[in-house]
The first five atom37 places (N, CA, C, CB, O) and aatype in JSON, in Angstrom:
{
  "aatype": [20, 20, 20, 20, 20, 20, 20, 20, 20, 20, 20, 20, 20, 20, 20, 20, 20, 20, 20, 20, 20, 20, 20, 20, 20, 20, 20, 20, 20, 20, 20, 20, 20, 20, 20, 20, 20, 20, 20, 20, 20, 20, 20, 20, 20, 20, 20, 20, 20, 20, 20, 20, 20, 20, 20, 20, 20, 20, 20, 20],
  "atom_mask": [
    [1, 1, 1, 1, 1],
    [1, 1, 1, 1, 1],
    [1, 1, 1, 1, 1],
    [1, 1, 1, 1, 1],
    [1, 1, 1, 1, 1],
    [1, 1, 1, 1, 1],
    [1, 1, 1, 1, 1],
    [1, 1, 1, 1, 1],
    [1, 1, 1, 1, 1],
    [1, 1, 1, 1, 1],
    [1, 1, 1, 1, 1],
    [1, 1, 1, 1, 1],
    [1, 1, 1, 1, 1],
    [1, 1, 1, 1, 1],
    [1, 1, 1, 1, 1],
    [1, 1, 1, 1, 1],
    [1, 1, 1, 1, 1],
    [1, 1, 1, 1, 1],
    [1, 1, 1, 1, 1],
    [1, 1, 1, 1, 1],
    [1, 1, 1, 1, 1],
    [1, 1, 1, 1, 1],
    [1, 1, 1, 1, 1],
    [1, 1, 1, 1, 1],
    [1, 1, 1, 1, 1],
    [1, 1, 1, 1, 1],
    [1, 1, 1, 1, 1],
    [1, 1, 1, 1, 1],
    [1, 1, 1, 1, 1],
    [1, 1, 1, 1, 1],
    [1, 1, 1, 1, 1],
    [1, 1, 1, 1, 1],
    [1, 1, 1, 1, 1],
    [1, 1, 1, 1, 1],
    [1, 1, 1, 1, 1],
    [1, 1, 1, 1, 1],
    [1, 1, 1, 1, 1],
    [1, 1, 1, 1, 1],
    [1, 1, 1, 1, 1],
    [1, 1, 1, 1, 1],
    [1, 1, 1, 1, 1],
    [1, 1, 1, 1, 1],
    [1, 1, 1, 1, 1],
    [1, 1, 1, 1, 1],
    [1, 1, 1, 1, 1],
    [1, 1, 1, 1, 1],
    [1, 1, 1, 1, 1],
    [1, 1, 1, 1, 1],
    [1, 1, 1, 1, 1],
    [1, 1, 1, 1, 1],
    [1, 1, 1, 1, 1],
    [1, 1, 1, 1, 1],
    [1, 1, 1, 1, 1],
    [1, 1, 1, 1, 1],
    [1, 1, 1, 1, 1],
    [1, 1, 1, 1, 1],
    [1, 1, 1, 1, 1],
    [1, 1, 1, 1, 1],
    [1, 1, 1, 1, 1],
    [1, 1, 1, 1, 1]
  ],
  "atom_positions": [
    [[178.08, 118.99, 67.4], [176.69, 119.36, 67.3], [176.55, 120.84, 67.63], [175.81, 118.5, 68.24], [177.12, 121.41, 68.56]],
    [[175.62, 121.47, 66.65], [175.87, 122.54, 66.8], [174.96, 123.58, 68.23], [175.69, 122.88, 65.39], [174.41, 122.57, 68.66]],
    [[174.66, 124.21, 68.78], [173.98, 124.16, 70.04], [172.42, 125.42, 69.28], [175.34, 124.9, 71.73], [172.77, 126.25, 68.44]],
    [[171.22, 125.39, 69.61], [170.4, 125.75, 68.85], [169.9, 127.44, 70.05], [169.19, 124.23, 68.48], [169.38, 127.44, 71.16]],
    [[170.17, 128.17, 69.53], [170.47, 129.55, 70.55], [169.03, 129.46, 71.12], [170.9, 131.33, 69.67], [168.05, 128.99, 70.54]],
    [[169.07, 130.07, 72.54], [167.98, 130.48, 73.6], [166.97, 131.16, 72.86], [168.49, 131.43, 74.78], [165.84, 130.81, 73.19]],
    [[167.04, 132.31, 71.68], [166.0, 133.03, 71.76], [165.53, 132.32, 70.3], [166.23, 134.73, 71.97], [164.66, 133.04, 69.81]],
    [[165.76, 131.32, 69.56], [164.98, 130.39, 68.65], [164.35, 129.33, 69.43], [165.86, 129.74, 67.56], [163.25, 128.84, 69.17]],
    [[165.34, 128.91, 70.72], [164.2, 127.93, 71.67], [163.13, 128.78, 71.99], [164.79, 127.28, 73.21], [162.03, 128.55, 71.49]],
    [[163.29, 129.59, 72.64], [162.4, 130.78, 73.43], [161.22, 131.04, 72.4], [163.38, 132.38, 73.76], [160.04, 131.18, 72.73]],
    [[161.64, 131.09, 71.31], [160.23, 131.31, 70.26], [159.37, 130.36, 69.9], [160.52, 131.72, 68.97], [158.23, 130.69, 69.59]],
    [[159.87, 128.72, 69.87], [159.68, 127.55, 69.73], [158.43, 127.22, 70.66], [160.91, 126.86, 69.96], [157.31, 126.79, 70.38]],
    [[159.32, 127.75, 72.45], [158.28, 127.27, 73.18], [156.97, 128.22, 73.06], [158.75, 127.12, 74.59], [155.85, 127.78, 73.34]],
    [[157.21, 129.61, 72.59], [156.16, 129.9, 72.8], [154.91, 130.27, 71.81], [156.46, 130.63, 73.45], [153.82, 130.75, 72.12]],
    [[155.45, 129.84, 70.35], [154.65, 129.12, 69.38], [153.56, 127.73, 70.39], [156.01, 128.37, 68.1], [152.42, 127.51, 70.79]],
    [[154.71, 127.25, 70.36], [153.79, 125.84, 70.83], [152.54, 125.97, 72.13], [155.04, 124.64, 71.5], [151.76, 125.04, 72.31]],
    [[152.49, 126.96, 72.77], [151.99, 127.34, 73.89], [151.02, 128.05, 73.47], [152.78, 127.91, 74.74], [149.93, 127.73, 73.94]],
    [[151.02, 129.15, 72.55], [150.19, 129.35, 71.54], [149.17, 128.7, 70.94], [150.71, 129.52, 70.85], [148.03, 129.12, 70.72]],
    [[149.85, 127.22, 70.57], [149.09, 126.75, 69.86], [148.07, 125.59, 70.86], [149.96, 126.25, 68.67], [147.14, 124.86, 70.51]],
    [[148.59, 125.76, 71.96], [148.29, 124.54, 73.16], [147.4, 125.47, 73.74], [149.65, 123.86, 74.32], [146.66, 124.82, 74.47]],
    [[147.11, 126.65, 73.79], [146.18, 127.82, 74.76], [144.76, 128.11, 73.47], [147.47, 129.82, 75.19], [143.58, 128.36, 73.73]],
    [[145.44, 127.96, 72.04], [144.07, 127.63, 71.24], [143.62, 126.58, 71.22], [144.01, 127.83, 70.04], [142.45, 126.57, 71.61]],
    [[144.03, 125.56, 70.9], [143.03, 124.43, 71.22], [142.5, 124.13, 72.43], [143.48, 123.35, 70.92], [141.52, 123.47, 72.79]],
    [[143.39, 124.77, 73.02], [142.34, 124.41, 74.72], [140.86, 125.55, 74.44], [143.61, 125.21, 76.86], [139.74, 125.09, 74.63]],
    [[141.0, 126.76, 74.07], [139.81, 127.86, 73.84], [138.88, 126.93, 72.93], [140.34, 129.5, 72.98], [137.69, 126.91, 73.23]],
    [[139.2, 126.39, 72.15], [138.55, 125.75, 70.8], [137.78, 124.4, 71.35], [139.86, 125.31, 69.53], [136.71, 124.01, 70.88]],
    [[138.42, 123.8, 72.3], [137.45, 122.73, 73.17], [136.53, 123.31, 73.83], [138.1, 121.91, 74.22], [135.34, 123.03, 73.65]],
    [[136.94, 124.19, 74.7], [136.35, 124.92, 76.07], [134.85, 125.6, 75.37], [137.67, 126.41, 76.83], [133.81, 125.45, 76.01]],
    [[134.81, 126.31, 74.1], [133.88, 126.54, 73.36], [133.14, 125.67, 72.59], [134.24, 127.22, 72.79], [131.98, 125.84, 72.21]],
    [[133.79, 124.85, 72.4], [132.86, 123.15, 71.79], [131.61, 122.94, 73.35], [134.62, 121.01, 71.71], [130.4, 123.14, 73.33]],
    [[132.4, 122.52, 74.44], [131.58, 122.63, 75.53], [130.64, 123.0, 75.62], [131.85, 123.04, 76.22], [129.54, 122.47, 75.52]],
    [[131.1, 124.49, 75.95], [129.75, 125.14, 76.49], [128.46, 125.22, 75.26], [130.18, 126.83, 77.02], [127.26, 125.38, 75.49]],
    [[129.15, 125.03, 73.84], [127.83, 125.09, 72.74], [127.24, 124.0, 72.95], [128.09, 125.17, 71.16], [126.03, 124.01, 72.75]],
    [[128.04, 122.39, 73.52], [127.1, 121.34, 73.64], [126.56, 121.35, 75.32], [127.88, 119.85, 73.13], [125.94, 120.37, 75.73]],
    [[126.73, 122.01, 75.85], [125.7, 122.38, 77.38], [124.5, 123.34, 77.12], [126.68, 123.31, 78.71], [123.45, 123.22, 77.74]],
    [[124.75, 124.49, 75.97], [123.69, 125.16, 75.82], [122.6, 123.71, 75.12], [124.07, 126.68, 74.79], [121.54, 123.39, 75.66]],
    [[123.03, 123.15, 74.12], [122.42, 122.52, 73.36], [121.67, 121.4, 74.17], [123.27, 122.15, 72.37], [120.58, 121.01, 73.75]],
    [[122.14, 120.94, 75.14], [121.95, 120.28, 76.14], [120.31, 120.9, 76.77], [123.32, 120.45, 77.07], [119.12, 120.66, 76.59]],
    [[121.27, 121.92, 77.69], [119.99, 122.47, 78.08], [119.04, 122.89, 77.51], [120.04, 123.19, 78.62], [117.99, 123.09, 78.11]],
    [[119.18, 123.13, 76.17], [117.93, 123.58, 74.98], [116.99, 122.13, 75.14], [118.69, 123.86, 72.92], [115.77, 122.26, 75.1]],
    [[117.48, 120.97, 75.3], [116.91, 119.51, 75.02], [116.31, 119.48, 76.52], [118.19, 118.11, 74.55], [115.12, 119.17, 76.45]],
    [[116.6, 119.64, 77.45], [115.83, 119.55, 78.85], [114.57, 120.3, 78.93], [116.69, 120.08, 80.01], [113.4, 120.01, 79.18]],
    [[115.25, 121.39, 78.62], [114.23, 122.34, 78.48], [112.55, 122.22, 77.78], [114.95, 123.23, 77.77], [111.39, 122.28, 78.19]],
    [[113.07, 122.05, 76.85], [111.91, 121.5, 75.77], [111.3, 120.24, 76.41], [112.59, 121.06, 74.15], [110.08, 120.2, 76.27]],
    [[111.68, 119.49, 76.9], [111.21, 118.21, 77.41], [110.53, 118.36, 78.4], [112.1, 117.33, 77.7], [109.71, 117.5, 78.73]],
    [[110.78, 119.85, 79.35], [110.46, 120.15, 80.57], [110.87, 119.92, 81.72], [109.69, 119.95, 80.68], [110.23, 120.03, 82.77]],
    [[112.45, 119.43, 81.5], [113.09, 118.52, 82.94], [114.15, 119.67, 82.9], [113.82, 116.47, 82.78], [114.99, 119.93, 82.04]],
    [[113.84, 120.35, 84.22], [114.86, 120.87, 85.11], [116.15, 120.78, 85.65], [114.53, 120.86, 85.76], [116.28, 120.17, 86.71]],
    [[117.16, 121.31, 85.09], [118.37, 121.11, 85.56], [118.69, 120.27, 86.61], [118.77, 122.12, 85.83], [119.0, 119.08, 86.67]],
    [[118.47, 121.5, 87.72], [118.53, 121.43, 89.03], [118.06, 119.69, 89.78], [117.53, 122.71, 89.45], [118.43, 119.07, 90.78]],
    [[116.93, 119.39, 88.52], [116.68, 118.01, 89.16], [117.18, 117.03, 88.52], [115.38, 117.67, 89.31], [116.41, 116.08, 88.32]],
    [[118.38, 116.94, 88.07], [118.93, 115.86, 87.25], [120.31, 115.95, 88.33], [119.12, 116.21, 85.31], [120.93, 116.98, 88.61]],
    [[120.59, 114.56, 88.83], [122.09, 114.53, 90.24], [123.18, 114.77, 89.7], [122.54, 113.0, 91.11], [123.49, 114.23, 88.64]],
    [[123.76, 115.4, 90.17], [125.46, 115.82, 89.78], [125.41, 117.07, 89.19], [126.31, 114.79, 88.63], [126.51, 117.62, 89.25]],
    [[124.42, 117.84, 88.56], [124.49, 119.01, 87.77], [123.76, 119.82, 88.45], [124.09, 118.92, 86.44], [122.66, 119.68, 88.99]],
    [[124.63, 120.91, 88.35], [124.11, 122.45, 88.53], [124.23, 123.11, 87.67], [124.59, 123.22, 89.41], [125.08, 123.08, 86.78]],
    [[122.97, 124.11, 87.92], [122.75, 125.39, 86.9], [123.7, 126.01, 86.32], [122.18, 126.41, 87.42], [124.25, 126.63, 87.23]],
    [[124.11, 126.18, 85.58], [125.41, 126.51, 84.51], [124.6, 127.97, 84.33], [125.71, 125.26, 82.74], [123.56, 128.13, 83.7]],
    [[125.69, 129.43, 85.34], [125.4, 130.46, 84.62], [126.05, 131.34, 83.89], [124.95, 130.97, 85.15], [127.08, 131.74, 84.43]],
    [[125.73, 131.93, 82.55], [126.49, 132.35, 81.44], [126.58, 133.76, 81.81], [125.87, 132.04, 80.01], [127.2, 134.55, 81.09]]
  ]
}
């Protein structure tokens, strides 16, 4: 078997890490558009963050 050299692993891992650090950005921004959207819906309704349990003011 032939042995697969360090600096084609070395590029391998850090493709993949690459691609594991964008989809984490690509969630992390899904988020916060559905917290703004969120708070756009409280808002309008007139219910206050601060008074809904477990959540705090999210500042941007």
């Amino acid at each position: 078997m032939q042995r697969i050299p360090d600096s084609f692993q070395l590029e391998e891992m850090v493709q993949l890490l690459i691609r594991i650090v964008g989809k984490s950005n690509e969630k992390m921004v899904e988020m916060d558009r559905r917290v703004k959207q969120l708070e756009a819906i409280l808002k309008t309704q007139g219910i206050p963050l601060e008074g809904i349990t477990g959540v705090q003011k999210v500042v941007h």
